[in-house]
N, CA, C and O of each residue as an XYZ file, in Angstrom:
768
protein
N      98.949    129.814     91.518
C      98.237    128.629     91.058
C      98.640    127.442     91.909
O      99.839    127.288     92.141
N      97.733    126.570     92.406
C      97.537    125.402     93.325
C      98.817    124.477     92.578
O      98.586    124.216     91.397
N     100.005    124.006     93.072
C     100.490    122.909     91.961
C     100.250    121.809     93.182
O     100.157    122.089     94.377
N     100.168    120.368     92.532
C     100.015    119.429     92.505
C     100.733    118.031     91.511
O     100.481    117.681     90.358
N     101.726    117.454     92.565
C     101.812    116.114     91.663
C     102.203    114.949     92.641
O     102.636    114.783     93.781
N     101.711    114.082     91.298
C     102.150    112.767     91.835
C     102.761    111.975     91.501
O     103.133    112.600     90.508
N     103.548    110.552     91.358
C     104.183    110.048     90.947
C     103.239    108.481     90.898
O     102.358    108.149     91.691
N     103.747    107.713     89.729
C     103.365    106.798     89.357
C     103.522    105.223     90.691
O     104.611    104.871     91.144
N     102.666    104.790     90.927
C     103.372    103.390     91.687
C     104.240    102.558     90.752
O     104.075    102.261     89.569
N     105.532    102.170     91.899
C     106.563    101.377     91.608
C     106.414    100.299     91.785
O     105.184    100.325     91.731
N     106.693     99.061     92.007
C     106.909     98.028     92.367
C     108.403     97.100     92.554
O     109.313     96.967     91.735
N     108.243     96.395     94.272
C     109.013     95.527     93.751
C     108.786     94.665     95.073
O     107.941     94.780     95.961
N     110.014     93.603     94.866
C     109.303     92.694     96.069
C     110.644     92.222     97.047
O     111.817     92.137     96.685
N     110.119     91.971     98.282
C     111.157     91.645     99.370
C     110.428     90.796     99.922
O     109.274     90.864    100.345
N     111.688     89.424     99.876
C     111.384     88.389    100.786
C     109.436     87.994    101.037
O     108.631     88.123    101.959
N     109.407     87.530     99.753
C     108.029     87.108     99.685
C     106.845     88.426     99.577
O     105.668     88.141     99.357
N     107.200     89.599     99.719
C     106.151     90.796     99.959
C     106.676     91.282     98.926
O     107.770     91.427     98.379
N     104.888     91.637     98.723
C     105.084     92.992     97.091
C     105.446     94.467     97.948
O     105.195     94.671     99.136
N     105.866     95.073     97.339
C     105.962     96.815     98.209
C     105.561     97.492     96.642
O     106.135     97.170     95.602
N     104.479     98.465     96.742
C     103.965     99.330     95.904
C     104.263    100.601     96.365
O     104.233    100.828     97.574
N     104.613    101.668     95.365
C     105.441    102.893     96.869
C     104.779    104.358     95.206
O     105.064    104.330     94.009
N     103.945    105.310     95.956
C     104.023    106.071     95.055
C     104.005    107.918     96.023
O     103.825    107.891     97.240
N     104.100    108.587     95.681
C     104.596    109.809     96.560
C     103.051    111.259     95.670
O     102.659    111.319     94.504
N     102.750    111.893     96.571
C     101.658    112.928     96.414
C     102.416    114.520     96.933
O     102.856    114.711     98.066
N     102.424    115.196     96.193
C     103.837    116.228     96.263
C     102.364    117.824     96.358
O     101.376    117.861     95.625
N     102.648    118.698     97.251
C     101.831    119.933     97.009
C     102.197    120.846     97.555
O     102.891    120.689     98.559
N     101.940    121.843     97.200
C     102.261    123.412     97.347
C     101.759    123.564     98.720
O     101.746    122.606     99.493
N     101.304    124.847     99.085
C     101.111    125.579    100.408
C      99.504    126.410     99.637
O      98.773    127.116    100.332
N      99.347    126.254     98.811
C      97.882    127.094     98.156
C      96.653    125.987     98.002
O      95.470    126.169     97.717
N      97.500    124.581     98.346
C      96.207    123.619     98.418
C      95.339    123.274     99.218
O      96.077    123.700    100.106
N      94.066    122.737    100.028
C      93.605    122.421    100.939
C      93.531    120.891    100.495
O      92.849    120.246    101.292
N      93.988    120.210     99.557
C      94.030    118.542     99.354
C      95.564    118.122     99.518
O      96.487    118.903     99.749
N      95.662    116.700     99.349
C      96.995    116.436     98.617
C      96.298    114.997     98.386
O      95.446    114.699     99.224
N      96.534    114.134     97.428
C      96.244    113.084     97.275
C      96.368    112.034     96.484
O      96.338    112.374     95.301
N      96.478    111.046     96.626
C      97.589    109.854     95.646
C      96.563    109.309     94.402
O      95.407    109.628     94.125
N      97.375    108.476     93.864
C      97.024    107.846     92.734
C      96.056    106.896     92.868
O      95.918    106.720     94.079
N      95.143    106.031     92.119
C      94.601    104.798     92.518
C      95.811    103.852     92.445
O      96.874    103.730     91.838
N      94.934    103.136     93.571
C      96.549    101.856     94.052
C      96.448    100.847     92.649
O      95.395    100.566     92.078
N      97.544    100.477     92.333
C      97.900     99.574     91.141
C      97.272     98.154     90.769
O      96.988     97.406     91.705
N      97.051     97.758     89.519
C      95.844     96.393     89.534
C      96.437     95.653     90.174
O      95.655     94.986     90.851
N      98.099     95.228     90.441
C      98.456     94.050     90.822
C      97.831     94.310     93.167
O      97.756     93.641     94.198
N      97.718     94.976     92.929
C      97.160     94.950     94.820
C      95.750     94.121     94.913
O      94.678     94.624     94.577
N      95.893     92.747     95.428
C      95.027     92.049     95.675
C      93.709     92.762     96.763
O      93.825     92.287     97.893
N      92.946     93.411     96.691
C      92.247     94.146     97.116
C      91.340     92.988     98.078
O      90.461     93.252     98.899
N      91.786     91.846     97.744
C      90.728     90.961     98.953
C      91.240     90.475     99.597
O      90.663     89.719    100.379
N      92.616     90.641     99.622
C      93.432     89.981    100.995
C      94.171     91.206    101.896
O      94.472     92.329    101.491
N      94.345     90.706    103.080
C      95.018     91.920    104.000
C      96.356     92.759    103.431
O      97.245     92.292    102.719
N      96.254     94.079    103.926
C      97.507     94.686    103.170
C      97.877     95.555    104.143
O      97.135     95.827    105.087
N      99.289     96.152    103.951
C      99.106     97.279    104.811
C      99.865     98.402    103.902
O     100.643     98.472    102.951
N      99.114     99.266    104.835
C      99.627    101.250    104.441
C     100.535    101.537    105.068
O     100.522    101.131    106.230
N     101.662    102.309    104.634
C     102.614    103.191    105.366
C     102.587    104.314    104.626
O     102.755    104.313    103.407
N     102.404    105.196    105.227
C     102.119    106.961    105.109
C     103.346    107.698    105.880
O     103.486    107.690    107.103
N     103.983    108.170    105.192
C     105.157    108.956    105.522
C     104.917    110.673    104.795
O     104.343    110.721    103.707
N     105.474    112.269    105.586
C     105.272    112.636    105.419
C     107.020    113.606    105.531
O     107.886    113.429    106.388
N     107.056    114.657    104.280
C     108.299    115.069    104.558
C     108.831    116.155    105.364
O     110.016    116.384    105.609
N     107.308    117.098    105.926
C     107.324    118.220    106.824
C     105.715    118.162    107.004
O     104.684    117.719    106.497
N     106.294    119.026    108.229
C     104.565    119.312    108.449
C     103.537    119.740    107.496
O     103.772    120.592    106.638
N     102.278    119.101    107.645
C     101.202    119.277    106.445
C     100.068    120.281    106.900
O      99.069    120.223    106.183
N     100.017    121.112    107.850
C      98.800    121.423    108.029
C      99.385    122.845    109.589
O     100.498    122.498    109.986
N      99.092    123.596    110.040
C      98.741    123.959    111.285
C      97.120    123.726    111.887
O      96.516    124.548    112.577
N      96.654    122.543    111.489
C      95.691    121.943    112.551
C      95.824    120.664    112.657
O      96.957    120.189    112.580
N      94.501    119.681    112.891
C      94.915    118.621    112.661
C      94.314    117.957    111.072
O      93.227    118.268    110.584
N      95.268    117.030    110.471
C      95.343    117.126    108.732
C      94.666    115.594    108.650
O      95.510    114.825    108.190
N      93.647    115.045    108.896
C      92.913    113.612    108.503
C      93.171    113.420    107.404
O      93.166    114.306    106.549
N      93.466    112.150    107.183
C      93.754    111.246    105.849
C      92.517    109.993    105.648
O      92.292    108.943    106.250
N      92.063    110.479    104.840
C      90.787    109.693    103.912
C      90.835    108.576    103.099
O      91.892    108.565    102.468
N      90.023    107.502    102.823
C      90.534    106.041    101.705
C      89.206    106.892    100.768
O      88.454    107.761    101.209
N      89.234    106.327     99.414
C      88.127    106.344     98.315
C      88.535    104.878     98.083
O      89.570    104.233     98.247
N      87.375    104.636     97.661
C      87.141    103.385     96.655
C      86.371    103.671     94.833
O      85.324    104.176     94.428
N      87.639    102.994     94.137
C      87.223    103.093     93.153
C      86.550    101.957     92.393
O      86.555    100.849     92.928
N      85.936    102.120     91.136
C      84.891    100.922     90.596
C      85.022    100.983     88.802
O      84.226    100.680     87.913
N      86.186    101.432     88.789
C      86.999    101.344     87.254
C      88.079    102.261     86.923
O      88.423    103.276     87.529
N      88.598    101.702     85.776
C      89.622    101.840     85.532
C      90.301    103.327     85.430
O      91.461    103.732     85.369
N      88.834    104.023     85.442
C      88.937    105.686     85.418
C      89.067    106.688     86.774
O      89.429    107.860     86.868
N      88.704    105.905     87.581
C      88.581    106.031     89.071
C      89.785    106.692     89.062
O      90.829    106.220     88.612
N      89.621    108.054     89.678
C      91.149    108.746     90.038
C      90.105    110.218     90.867
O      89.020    110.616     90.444
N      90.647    110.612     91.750
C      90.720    112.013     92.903
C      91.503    113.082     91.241
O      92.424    112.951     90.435
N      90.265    114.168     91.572
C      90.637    115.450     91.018
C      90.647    116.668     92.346
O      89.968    116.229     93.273
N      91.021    117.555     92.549
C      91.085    118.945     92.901
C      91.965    119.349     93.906
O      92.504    118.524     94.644
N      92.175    120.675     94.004
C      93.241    120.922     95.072
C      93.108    122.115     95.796
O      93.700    122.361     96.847
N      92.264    122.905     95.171
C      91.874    124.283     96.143
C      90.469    124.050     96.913
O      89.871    125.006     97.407
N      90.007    122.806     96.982
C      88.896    122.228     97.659
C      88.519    120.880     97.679
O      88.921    120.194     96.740
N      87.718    120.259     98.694
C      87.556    118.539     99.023
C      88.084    117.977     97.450
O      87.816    118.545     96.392
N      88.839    116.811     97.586
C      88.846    116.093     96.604
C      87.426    116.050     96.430
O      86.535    116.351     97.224
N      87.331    115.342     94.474
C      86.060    114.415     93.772
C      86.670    113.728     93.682
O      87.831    113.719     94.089
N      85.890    112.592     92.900
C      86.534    111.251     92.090
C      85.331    111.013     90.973
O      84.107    111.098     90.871
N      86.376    110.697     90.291
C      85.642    109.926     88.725
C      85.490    108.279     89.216
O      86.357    107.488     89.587
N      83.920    108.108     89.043
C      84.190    106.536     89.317
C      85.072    105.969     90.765
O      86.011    105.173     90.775
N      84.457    106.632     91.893
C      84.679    106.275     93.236
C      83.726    106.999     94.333
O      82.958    107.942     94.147
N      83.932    106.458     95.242
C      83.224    106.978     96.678
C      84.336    107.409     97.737
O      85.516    107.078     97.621
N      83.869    108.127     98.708
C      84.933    108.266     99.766
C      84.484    107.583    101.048
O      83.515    107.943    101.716
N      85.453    106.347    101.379
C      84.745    105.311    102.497
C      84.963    105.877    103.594
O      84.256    105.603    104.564
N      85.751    106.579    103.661
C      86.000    107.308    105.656
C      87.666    107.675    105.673
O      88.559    107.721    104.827
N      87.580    107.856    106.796
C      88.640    108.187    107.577
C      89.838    107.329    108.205
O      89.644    106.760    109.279
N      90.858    107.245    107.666
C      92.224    106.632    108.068
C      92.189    107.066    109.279
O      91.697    106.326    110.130
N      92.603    108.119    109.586
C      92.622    108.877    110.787
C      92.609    110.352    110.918
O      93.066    111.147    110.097
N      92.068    110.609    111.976
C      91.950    111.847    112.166
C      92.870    113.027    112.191
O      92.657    114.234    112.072
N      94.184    112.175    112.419
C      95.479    113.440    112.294
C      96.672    112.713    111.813
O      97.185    112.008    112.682
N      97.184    112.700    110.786
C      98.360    112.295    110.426
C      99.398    112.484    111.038
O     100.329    111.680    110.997
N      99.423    113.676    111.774
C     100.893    114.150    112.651
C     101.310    115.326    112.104
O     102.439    115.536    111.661
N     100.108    116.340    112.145
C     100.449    117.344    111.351
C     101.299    118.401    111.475
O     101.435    119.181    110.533
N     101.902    118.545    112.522
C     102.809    119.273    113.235
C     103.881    119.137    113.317
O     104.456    119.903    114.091
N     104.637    118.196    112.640
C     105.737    117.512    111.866
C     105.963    116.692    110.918
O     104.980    116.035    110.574
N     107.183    116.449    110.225
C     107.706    115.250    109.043
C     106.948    114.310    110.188
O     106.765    114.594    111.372
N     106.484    112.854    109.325
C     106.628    111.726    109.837
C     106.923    110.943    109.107
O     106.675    110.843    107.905
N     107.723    110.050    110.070
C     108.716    109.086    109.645
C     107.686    108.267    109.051
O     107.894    108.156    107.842
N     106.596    107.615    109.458
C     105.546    106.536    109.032
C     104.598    106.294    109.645
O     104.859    105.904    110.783
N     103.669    106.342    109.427
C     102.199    105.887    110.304
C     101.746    104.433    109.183
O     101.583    104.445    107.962
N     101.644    103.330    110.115
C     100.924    102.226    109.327
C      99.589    101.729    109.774
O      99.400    101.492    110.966
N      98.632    101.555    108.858
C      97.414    100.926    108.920
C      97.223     99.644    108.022
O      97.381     99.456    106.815
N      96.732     98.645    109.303
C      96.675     97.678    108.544
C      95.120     97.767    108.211
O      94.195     98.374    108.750
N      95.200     96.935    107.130
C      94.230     97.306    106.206
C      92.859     95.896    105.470
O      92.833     95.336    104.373
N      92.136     95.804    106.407
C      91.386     94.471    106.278
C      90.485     94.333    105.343
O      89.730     95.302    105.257
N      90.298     93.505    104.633
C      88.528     93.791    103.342
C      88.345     92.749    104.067
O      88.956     91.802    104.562
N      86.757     93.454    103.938
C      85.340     92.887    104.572
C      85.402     93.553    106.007
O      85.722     94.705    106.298
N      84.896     92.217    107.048
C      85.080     92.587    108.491
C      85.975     91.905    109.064
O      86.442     90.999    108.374
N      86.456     92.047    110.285
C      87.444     91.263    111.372
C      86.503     90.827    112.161
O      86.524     89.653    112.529
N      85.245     91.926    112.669
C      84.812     91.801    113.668
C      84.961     93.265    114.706
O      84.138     93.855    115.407
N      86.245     93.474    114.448
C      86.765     93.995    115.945
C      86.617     95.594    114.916
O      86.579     95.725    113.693
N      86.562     96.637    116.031
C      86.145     98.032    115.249
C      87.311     98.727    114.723
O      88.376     98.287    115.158
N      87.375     99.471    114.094
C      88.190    100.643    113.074
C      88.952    101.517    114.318
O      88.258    101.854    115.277
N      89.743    101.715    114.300
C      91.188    102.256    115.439
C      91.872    103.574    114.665
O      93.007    103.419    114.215
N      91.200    104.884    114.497
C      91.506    105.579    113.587
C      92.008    106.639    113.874
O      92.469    107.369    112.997
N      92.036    107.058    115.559
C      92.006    108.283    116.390
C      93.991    108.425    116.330
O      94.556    107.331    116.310
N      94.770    109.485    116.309
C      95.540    109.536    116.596
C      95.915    108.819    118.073
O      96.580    107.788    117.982
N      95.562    109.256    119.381
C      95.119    109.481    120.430
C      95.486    107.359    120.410
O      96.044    106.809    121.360
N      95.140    106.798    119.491
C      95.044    104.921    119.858
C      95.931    104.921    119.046
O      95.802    103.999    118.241
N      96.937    105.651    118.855
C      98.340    105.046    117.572
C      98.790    103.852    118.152
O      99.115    102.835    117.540
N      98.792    104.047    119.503
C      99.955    102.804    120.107
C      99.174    101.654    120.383
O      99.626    100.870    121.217
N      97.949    101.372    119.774
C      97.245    100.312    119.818
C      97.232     99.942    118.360
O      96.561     98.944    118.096
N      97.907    100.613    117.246
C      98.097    100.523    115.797
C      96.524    101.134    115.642
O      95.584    101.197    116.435
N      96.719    101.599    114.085
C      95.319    101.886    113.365
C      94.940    100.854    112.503
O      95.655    100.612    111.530
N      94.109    100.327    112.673
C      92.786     99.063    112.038
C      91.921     99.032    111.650
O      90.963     99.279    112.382
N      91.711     98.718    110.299
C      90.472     98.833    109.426
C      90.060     97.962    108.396
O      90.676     97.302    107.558
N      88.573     98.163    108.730
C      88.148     97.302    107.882
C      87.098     97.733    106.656
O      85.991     98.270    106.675
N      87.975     97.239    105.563
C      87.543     98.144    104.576
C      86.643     98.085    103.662
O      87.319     98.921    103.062
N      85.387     97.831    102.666
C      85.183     97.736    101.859
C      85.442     97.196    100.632
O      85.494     98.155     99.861
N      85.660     96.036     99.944
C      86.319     95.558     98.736
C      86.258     96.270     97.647
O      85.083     96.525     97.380
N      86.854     96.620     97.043
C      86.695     97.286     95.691
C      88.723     97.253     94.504
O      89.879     96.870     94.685
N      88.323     97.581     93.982
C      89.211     97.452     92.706
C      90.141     98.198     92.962
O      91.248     97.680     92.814
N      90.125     99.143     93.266
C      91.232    100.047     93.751
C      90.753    101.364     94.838
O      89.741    102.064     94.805
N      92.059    101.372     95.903
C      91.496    102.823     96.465
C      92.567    103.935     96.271
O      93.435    103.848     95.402
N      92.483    104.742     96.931
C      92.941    106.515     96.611
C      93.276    106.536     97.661
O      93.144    105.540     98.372
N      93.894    107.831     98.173
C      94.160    108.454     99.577
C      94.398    109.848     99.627
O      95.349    110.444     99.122
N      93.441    110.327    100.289
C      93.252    112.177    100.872
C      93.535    112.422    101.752
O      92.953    112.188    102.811
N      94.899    113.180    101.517
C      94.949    114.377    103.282
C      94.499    115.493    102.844
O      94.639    116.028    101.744
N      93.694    115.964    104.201
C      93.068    117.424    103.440
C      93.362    118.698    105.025
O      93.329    118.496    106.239
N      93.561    119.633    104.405
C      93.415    120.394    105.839
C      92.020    120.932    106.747
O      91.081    121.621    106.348
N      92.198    120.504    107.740
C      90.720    120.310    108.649
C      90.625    121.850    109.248
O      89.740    122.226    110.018
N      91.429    122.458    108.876
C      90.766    123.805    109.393
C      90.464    124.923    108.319
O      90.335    126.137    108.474
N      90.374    123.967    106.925
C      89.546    125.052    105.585
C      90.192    125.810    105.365
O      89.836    126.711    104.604
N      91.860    125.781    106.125
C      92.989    126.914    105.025
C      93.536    125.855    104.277
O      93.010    124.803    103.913
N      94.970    126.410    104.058
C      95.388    125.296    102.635
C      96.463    124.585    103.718
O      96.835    124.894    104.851
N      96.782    123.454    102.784
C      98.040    122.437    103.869
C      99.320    123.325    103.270
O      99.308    124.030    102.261
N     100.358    123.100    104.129
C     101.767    123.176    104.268
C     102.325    122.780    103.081
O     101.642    121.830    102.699
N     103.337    123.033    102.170
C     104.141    122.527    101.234
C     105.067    121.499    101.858
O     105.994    121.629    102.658
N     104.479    120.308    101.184
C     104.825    118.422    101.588
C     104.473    117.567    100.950
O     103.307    117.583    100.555
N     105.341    116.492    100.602
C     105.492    115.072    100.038
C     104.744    114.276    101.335
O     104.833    114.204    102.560
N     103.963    113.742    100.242
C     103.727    112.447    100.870
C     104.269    111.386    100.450
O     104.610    111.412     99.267
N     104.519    110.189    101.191
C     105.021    109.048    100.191
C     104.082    107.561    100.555
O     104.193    107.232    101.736
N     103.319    106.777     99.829
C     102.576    105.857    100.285
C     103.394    104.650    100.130
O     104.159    104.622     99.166
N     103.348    103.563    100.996
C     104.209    102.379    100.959
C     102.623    101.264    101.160
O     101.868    101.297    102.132
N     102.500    100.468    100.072
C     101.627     99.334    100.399
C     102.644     97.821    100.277
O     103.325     97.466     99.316
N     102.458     97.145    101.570
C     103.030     95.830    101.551
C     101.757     94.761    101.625
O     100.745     94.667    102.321
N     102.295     94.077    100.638
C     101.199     92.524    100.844
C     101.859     91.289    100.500
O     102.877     91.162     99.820
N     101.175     90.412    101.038
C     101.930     88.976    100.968
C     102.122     88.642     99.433
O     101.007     88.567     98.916
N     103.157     88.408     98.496
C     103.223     87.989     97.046
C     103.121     86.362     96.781
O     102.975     85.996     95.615
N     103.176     85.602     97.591
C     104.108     84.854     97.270
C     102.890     83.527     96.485
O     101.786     83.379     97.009
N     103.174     82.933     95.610
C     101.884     82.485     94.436
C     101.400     83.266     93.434
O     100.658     82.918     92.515
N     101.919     84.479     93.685
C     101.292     85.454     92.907
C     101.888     85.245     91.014
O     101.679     85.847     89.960
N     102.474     84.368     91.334
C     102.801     83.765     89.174
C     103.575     84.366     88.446
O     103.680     84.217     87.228
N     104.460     85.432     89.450
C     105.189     86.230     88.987
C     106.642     85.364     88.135
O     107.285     84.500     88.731
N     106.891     85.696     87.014
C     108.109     84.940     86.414
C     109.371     85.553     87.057
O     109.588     86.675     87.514
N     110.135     84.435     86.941
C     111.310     84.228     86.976
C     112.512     85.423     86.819
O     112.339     85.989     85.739
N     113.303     85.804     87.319
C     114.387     87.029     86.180
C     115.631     86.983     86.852
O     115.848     86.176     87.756
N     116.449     87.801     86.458
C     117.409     88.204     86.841
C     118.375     86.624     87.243
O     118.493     85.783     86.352
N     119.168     86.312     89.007
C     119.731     85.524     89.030
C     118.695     84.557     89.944
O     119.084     84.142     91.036
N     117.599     84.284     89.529
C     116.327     83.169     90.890
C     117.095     82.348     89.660
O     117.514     82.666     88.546
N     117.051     80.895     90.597
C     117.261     79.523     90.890
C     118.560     79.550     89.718
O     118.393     79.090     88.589
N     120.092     80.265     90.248
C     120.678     79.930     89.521
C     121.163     80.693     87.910
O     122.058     80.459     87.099
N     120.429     81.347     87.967
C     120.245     82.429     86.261
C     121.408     83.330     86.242
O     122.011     83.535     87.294
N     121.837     83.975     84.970
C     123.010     84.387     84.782
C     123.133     86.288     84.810
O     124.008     86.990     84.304
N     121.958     86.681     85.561
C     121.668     88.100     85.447
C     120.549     88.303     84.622
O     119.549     88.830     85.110
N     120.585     87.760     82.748
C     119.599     88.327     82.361
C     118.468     87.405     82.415
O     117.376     87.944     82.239
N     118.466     86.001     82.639
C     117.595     84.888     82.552
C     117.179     84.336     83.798
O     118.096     83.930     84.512
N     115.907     84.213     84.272
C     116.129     83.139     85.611
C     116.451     81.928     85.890
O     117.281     82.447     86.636
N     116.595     80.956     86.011
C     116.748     79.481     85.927
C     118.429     79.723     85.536
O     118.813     80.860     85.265
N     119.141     78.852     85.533
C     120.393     78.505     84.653
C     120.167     77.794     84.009
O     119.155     77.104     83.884
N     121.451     77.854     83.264
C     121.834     76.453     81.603
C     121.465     75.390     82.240
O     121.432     75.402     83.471
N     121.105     74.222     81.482
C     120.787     72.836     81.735
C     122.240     72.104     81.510
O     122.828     71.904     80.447
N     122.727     71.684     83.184
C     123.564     71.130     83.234
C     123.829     69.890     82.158
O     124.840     69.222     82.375
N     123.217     69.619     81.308
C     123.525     68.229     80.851
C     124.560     68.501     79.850
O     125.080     67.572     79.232
């Protein structure tokens, strides 16, 4: 039997950036592997970026990684012995054509634009060292599919997704020791 899991997105923040980090775990009987919808707090209309890390090789061909866009709250990727579906999403294209399937990788990042730049989508392995660039579609949340491109099943491998975006305004309260606080409170006592 195909197993499949995933883990919930985390959160936390460094030096002004949110980091959202959730991991897509699968057997060797799957031809998918694929993550969660990204979390409400990901501002989906400002620039973000992806880091895709992988813990062994995923594939003996080359293993493309896919975005969906979802359009509610139900929006989530089902299946694993064939193409992902989605409840309440579309599949917008192609991250890139090969993740690095022929080994762990340390990280592949795409930065990640809504709307247009202008300038075209950079998705080919082959232009890594020109970074991968895209411009994406707005929507509420997206997904992410690696699937194996040669219609056997992928390799037994973790994926782990890292999204960074700018936080900072974002209204987040206070905790721990910000401006002074004693561990459990933010702010400190009022000197008076």
């Amino acid at each position: 039997m195909a197993a499949q899991t995933q883990t919930a997105w985390t959160s936390s923040t460094y030096n002004g950036f949110a980091i959202y980090t959730s991991t897509a775990t699968t057997d060797a009987a799957n031809e998918v592997n694929w993550s969660l919808k990204t979390p409400n707090e990901l501002d989906t209309t400002k620039p973000w970026s992806l880091i895709v890390s992988a813990s062994a090789s995923q594939d003996g061909a080359a293993a493309p990684l896919m975005i969906w866009g979802g359009y509610s709250d139900d929006f989530a990727l089902a299946g694993t012995t064939t193409r992902a579906t989605a409840t309440d999403g579309v599949q917008l294209g192609e991250l890139t054509d090969d993740l690095g399937y022929g080994a762990a990788v340390a990280g592949m990042h795409f930065a990640m634009n809504p709307g247009s730049t202008g300038l075209a989508n950079v998705v080919t392995i082959a232009a890594l060292a020109t970074g991968m660039r895209h411009n994406i579609p707005v929507f509420p949340h997206y997904a992410f599919e690696l699937m194996a491109d040669d219609g056997n099943t992928l390799l037994a491998h973790t994926l782990t997704f890292k999204i960074i975006q700018v936080s900072q305004g974002s209204n987040q309260s206070l905790i721990g020791t910000d401006i002074g606080g004693d561990g459990d409170a933010g702010i400190g006592a009022d000197p008076s």
